[in-house]
C-alpha positions in Angstrom: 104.7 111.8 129.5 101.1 110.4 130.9 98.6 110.8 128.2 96.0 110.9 130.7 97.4 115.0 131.5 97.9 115.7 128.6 94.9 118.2 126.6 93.5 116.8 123.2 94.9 120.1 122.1 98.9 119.5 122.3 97.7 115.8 120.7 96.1 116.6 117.8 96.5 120.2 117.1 93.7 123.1 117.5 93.3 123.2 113.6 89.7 124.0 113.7 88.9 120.5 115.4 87.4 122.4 118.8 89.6 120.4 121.1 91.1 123.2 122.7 88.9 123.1 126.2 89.0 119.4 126.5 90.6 117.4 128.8 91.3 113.7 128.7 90.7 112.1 131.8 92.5 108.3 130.6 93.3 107.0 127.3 89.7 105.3 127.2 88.1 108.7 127.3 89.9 109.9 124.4 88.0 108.0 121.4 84.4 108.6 122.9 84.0 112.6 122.3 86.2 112.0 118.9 83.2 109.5 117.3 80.3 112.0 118.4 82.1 115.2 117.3 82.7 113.6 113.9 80.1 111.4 113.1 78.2 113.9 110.8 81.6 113.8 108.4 80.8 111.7 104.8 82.6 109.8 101.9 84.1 113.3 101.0 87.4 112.5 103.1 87.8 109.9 100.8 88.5 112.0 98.5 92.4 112.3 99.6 93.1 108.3 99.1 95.7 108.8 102.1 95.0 107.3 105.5 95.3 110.6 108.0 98.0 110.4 110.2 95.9 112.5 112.9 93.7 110.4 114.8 90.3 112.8 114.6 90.5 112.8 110.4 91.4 109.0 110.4 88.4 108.1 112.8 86.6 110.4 110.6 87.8 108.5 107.8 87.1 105.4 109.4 83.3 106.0 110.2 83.3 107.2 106.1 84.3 104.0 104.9 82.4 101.8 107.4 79.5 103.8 105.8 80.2 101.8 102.6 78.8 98.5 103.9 75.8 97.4 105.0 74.7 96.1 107.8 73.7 92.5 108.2 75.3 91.8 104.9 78.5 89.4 104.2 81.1 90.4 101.7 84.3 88.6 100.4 87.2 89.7 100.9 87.7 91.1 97.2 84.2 92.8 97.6 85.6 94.4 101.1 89.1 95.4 99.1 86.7 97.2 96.4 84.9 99.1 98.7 88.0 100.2 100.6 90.0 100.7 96.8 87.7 103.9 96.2 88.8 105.8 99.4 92.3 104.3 100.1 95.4 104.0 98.4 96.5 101.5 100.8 93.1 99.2 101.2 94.6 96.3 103.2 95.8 98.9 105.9 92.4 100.1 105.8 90.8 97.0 106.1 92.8 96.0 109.1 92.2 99.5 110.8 88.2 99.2 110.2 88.6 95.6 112.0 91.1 96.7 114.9 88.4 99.7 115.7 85.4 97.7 115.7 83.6 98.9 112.5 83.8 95.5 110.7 84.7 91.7 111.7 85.5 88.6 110.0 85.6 85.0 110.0 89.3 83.5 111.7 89.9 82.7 108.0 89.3 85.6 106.2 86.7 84.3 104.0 83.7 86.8 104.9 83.6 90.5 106.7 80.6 92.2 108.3 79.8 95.5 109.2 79.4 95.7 113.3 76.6 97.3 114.5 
């Protein structure tokens, strides 16, 4: 099946996310309406501890966490896995998502993480 006919709709489900009229035109599209629609979310879908196996509440999650750190700030890796212990069961998954996605980086070595602007 080509994801790029395929509505947002079949993907995720129409469980009150609004994606029933949209239409992704290729898989590049697909991230770009799901970060606007969902910016406005906060910590409170932390309060599960579960990373969301649906892509709109994970991204949602995402953008929640990334909220935890500051920008132009450096943290250690334990300081990054305390952050991420309050909203995640599974941190290190977490931690690799939030870099993967773009909402942190870190140095080849692991040593210090940043929040990307």
């Amino acid at each position: 099946m080509n994801i790029d006919s395929v509505q947002l709709s079949s993907i995720y489900g129409s469980e009150g996310w609004g994606f029933e009229s949209l239409q992704a035109h290729n898989s590049s599209d697909l991230l770009i309406p799901l970060i606007s629609y969902l910016s406005p979310l906060t910590l409170e879908l932390c309060r599960d501890k579960k990373i969301a196996r649906r892509l709109p509440k994970r991204i949602a999650q995402l953008e929640a966490a990334a909220e935890g750190f500051e920008f132009d700030k450096q943290y250690t890796e334990p300081e990054v896995n305390d952050i991420l212990r309050e909203c995640f069961e599974d941190h290190v998954f977490a931690r690799r998502l939030l870099i993967e996605w773009g909402y942190l980086d870190r140095r080849q070595d692991g040593s210090y993480y940043w929040r990307l602007k």
